[in-house]
Structures are given as C-alpha cells and as structure tokens.
N, C-alpha and C positions, 0 to 999 in steps of 0.2 A: 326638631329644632323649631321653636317658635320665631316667626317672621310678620313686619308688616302687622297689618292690623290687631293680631292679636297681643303679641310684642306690645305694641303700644298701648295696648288694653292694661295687661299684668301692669307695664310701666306706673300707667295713671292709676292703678289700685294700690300698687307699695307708696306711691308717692301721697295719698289718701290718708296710709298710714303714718308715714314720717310727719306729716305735720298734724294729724290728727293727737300726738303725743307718743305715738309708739313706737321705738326707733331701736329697737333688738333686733337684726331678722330674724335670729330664732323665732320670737316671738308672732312678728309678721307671718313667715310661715304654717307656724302652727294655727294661728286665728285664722289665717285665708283655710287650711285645710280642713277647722270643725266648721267651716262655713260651708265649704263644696261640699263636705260628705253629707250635712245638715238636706242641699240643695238634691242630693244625690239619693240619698232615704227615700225623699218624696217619688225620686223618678223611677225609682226599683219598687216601691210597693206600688207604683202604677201597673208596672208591667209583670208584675206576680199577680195582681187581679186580673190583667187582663189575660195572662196564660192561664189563669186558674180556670175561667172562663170555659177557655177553648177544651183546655184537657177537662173538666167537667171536674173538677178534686175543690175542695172544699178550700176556702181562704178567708183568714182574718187578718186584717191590714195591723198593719204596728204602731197606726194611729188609733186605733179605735177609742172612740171616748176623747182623743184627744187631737181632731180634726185641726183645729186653730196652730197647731204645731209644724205641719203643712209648710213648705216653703212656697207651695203656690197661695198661701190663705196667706201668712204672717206676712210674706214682703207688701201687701198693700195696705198696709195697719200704720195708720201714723205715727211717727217717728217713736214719741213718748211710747206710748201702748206697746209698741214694736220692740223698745229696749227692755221694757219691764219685762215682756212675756219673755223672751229669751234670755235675760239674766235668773229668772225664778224659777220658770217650768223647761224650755226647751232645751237650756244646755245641761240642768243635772237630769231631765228624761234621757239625751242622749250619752250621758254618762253613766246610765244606769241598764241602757237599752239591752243588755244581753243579761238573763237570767240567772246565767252561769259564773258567782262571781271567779271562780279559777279560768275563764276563757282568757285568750289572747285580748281580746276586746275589753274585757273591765279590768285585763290587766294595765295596761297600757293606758287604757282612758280614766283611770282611777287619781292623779296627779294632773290631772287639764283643768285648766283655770281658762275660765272666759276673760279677757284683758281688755276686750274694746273700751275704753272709757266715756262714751258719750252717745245720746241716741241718736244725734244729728251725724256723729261718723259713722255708725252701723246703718243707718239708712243709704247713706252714700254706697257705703261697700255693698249692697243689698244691691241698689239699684246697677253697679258699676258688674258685679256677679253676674247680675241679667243678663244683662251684655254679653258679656262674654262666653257665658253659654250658646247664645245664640249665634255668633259667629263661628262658638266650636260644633252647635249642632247642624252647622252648610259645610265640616270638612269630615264625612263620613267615614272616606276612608284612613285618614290619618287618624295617628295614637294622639287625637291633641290633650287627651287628660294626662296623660302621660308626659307629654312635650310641655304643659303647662307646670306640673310637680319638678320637673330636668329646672325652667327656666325659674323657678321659687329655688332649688337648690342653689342654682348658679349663683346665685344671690348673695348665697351664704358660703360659697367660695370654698365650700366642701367636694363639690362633684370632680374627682380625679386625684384628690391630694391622697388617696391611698388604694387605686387603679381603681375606683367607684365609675363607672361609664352604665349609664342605664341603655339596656341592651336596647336595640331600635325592635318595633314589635313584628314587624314582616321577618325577624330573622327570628323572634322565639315562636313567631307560629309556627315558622317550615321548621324549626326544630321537635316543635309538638308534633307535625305531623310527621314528620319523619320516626319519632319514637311511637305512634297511633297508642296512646294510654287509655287501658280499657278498664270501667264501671268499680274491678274489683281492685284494682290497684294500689300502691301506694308512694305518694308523690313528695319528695323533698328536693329544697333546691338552699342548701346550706351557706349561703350567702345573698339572701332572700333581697333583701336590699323594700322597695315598693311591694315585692311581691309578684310582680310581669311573668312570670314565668308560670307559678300558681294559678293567676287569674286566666291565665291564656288557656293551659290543662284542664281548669275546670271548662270554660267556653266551649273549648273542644271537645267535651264530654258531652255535653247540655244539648249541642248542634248534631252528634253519631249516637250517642246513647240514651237519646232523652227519656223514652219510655221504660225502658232496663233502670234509669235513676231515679222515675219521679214515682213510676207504678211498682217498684220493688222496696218495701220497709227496708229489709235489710242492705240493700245497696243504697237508698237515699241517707239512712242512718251514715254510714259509711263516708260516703260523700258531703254531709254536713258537718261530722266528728270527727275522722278520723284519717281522710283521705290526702290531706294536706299539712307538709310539715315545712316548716319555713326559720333559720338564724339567721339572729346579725348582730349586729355589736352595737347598731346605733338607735336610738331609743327613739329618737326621730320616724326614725325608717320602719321604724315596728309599729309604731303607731301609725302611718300612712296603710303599713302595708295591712292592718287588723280592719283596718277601715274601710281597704279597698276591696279585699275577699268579703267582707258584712256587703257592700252594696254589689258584688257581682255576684249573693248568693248564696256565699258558704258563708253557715249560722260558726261557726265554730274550728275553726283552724289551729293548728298548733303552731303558733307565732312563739319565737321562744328567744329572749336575750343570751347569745350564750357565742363564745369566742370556738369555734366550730373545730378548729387547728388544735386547740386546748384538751387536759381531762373534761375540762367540764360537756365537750360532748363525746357519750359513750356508749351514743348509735353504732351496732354490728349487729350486719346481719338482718337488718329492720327493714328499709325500705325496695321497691319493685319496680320502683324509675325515680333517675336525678336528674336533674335539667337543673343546668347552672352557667352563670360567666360568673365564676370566683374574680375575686381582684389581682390583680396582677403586679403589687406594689414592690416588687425587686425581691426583698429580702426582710428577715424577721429574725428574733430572740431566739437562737434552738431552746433557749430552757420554757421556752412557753409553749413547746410543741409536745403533743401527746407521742411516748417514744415509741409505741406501737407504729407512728405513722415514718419517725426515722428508721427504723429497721427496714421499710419496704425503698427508701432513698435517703440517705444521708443529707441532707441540703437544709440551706432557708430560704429558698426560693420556696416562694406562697404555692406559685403555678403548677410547680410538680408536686406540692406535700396536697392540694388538695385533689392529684388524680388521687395518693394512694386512700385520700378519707374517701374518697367515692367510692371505691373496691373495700374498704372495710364498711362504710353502710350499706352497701347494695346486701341485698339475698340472695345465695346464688339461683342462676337464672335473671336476677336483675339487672335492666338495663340503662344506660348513663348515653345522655346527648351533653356535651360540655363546649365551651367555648375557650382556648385555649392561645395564647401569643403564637408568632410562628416558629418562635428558639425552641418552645418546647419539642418540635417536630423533630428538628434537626442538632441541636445543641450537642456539644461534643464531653460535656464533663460528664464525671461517672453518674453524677444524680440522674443527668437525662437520659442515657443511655438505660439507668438500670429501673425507670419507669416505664420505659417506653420497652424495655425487655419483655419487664412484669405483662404491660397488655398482650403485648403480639405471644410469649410461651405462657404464660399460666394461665390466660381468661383469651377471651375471643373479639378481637378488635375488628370491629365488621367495615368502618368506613370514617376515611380523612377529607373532609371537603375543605378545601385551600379559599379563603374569603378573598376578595382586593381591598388594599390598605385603609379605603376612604368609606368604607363599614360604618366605622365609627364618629367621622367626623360631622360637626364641628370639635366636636370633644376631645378627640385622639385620630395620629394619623398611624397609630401600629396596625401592623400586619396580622390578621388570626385567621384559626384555623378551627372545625368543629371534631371533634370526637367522636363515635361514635363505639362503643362499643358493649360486651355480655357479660357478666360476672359469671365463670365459672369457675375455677379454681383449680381448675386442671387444664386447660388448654382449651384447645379447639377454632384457632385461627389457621386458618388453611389459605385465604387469600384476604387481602384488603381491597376495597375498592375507594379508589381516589376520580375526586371531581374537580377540576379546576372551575370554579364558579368566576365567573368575569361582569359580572353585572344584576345589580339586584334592586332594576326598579326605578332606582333613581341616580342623580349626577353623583361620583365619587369627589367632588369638592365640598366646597364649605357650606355651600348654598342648597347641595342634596334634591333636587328638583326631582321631579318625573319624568322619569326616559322609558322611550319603548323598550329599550333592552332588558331582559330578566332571568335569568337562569333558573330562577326559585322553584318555577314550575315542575320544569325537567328536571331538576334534583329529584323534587319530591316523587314524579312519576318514575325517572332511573332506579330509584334506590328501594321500591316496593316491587319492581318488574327484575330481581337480579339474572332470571335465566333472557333475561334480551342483553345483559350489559358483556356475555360471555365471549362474543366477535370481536368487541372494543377494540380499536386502537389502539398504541400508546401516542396516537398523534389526535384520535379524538378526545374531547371535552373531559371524559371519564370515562375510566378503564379497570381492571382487577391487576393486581401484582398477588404472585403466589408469594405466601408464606418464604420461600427457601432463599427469596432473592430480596427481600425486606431485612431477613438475619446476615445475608455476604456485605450487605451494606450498613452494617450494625446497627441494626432497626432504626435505619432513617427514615421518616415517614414526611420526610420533603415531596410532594408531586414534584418539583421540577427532576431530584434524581432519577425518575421514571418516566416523566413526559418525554417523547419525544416532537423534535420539530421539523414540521412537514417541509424542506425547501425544496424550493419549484426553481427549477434552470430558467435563467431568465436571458437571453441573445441579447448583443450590444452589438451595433456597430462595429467594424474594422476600427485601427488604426487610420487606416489610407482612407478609407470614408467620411470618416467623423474630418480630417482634412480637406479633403474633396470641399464637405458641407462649409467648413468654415472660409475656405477659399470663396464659394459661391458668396455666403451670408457676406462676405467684406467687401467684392465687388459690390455687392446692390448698395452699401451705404456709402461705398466709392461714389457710385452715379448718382446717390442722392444729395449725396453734399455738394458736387457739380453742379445738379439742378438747382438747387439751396445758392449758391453763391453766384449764377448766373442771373436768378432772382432779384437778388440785392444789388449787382451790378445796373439791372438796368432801371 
C-alpha cells in the first residue's frame, strides 16, 4: 500500500494526465506502465552488464547502436527532441524488442499505442517518473513497483471486483521458499495476474541456483523459454505481467490469455510446482467450467474448482503452495468436504498454515490460509502439519506498518526441519495431526479444531478479602473527604 509521499507522487502524475487531455484510466495506466518498463529496460541492462562483468560471460546490451533510447540519455533531451524520438524510434523499438514474434511480449505489445499527446506533457511525466523512482529506490525493502502497479489499479476500481487482491510479496517469497524450486523445474501460477509469483521463483533461482542457470545452456534455455507459465483473463494484466518477467530477466515466458477454469486450458499433467492466490469471487457459470474439474467437486465456488485444476496440472510428484479463504478449510458442503477428501486420501497434503485476517489489508479483511501440498495420485498423507502464523512483519490494520513481530521466519525454518516439529504441542505455534484424526473430523483442516489452549490457573482473592479490601479502600476516602471538608470549613 502506497502511503505519503509516494501517494502523493502517483496522485500528481495521474493528475498530469487528466489535464494533460487523457482521461481514460485505462489509458492512463497503460502509458505510465510503457513508461516504467521503458525506465526499467535501462536499469536491467545495467545490471546484466554489470553481472556479465563479474561472472566473466559475454554481453550485448539491447541498446546497442541505439544508446539515445536510454532512459538515462532520452530524459535530458528537450522536450521537442524528446517527443519525437519516442513517438518514432523508442516506442515501436520497444514494441518490437523481443525477436520472437509468437512470445508473450510481442503478443501483448503488438496493439499498444503510445497516446501522450504533447511533448511538454511527456516531459512532465519524464520529469515526475524521476521522482518517483527515486523515492522508490530509498524503500529497499518494500515491493514499492508492485505497491505502485496495486495503487494505478485502484484507480481503475478493478482490484477486488472479482477477489483480484495482489498478493503482498513477503508472503509469495516465504511461499517460494517454502516450495525451494529447483533450476529444472516447471513453474505456473494460473492466475498470474502481474505475474509476483513468477518473478519471485525466478529471483529465487537467480540468488540459490545462479551458476547451475547462467553456466548451464541447457538449464539457462529452460529458464529463459520454458520454465515459466503464467493465465489470466485480463489483457491488462498480461501485458504488465510480459513486461515484468522481460525486466526481471526472463527473455520469454509463456504469458497466455486463457480462462484457466475453462476447455480452453487443457494443462495435465505438465507442470512441477504451482504457486497461486486464485480469485476468490464466490461463484461462477457451471457451463463454463471444464467438466473434468466437476467430476473431482461438483460446485461454482472458483476456490475449490481451482484446487482440483491444480491437481490436474500438476505431474505427479508436483508440488502446489496456494493461497486459499479460510471456508475452504473448514466448509461443511459436499464440494468442500470432497476437495479436501481428494487432498488428504488420493495425493499428500504436507501442510496448512492458518494466516491472520489483516494479510490482506487495505484491500480485504478475509481470513486465508496456505496449502501446501504433493500430487501423487494414490495417497501418501500420513500426517499434516499446521502453523498458526500470528504476525507477519507488519501491523494487521490498514496502515500495515513494521512490527518486530514475525512468524515468516520460523515457518520457513519449522517447515524444512520436519524431524524437530515431531514433540510439538498442540498448544505450540505448530504441530503434526496424523492423518486418522483429520478423516474422524471429516477432513477439517481448521488449526483451531486441533490447537489446543494452554490455560494457566490464575488465584483470585477470597470473597471475604476482596471485602475486607473494599471496607479499607472506603474508610481511606471516608477520612479524606473529612479532611476535604474540614479544609473548606476553615
């Protein structure tokens, strides 16, 4: 959540554009976004020369010959100069930047119209960009590109109208880390949305595997072509997210328009880890639902029809970190009951981490819960481990500040160490439930059905005591009102 200065930044950039003549936010939107990625090209071929550098590998910039294209050259070109060169060369160069015309990226960028109409407003915005970079590159640890994309959506009064909440990124990293995705992998997240999920997997490759990816053909190929798959519905979204995998790296993604619930995707069996927060918007048309995925739950509840698309994309042995409401846990109709069946007897549900409500906010104050578990297709759930996570980093209000408190950690270190988690309590933080006592409870995978609470005897005073005391307490305010009125008397 954008706050304060930068807040006010965004503010005075859309308002740039309203009087400037443009007053679409789509439009808005999409011209700020080939402007940051335009800004974002230059800072990603910096830092490819400069690791090219270090690892000693060969590098040609994606300027080459065309230096003045540069966000750090173009923004000082006066105005005129400045509109020319970007209405002629730099936005059809970056509509044409990817070789491959079937990629996600010339798909998507193949219909982008530059729209600023004037060179005196693309100056502004140039200058006003500056800015705001700079303010975003003093908050290190926050997702502020990310917080800034949320605060351009909110705009457009899309973000939530069909459970769309962009996941906050401290909860898809400890997700990546808790799934550790390795070099050969294969990554989809069928509700891609920006793509956070993608760009975090790949990050986290780059940071554990960098040599196995940069010094391996056949794993770099892999990881530039093939190792990431990403749906959504909204063309918006596709386009940010084509945009945002090209500047963190990967030349070529499989970005795909396609209604993921639908025939039109007839993923099985294909990918080796999903990481997802599907939407969570109530309910849906059963006739637009692929009926493979009603055989495994009868419902139109989005939430549970995309556990069962998870388990038909996965391969088996594939594994699925999801983000999920908390009814799904616990819901008592047959659809919930007979997804939540399906994980714990046919596949291997390894672990339910219990979130607190304010996860999500400002955007949403629902309750979720993460998934965690194996595709196998015959079983192999013997126990589950549940985490009650109670704090993650920051304030659970609207304001979401930095707090010491954080459980993130110890998730991550509990959930990689299971032979330390086997003493647990059911009164500590995180514990195991065997398999036999998950099914007597009809595979409720609520933690509170199995938390227990530690109470501590706590001694009260007597009757005749707590008397005693209040006898004393009323004498003393007896003698002081004496005193008090003997005062005034005289």
């Amino acid at each position: 959540m954008l706050t304060g200065e930068l807040k006010n930044k965004i503010d005075s950039i859309w308002e740039m554009f309203w009087t400037g003549g443009i007053t679409n936010p789509l439009d808005v939107v999409e011209q700020m976004t080939y402007l940051m990625f335009i800004h974002d090209l230059d800072e990603t071929d910096s830092k490819k020369s400069k690791s090219s550098i270090m690892l000693e590998l060969p590098f040609t910039s994606m300027f080459e010959g065309h230096e003045q294209y540069k966000w750090s050259v173009f923004r000082d070109l006066p105005a005129e100069k400045m509109y020319e060169l970007m209405q002629s060369e730099i936005f059809p160069f970056i509509k044409n930047l990817h070789g491959n015309k079937e990629s996600a990226y010339s798909k998507y960028m193949s219909d982008a119209i530059f729209k600023i109409p004037t060179p005196q407003l693309l100056s502004k915005i140039v200058d006003a960009l500056d800015g705001l970079y700079m303010d975003m590159s003093k908050q290190i640890e926050a997702d502020t590109k990310g917080d800034v994309y949320e605060s351009l959506l909110a705009k457009l009064s899309t973000a939530g109208v069909n459970g769309q909440f962009r996941t906050p990124r401290h909860i898809i990293r400890m997700m990546v880390e808790l799934i550790d995705p390795k070099p050969e992998d294969s990554i989809c997240d069928p509700a891609c949305g920006t793509a956070g999920f993608l760009v975090s997997a790949g990050e986290y490759l780059k940071e554990k595997y960098r040599s196995e990816i940069f010094f391996n053909k056949e794993n770099n190929n892999h990881y530039n072509n093939s190792m990431f798959c990403g749906y959504d519905m909204d063309r918006t979204m596709l386009r940010v997210a084509a945009m945002n995998m090209m500047t963190h790296g990967v030349d070529n993604p499989d970005i795909d328009y396609r209604d993921s619930l639908s025939d039109q995707n007839t993923d099985t069996n294909k990918h080796s880890i999903i990481l997802a927060n599907p939407p969570f918007k109530g309910s849906l048309d059963a006739d637009t639902v692929s009926p493979d995925l009603l055989k495994v739950c009868k419902t139109r509840k989005t939430e549970l029809l995309f556990l069962a698309l998870f388990l038909r994309m996965l391969k088996v042995g594939g594994r699925c970190a999801c983000i999920v409401p908390d009814g799904v846990l616990f819901g008592s109709s047959t659809a919930h009951k007979a997804i939540r069946k399906e994980l714990v007897e046919n596949n291997r549900l390894e672990a339910v981490i219990s979130m607190p409500s304010g996860v999500f906010k400002p955007y949403a104050g629902v309750s979720t819960g993460i998934l965690i578990f194996t595709k196998t297709g015959h079983g192999g759930t013997d126990k589950v481990w549940f985490y009650d996570m109670q704090a993650d980093g920051l304030s659970l209000d609207d304001k979401r500040s930095a707090v010491a408190e954080n459980d993130i950690p110890d998730i991550i270190a509990r959930f990689h160490n299971p032979e330390g988690e086997a003493e647990r309590q059911r009164t500590d933080k995180s514990f195991f439930v065997p398999k036999e006592e998950i099914v007597g409870f009809d595979y409720d995978l609520s933690i509170n059905k199995y938390k227990k609470v530690d109470y501590k005897p706590v001694e009260y005073p007597s009757t005749k005591e707590l008397m005693s005391d209040l006898r004393a307490l009323q004498k003393e305010i007896d003698e002081g009102m004496k005193e008090l009125e003997g005062m005034l008397d005289g």
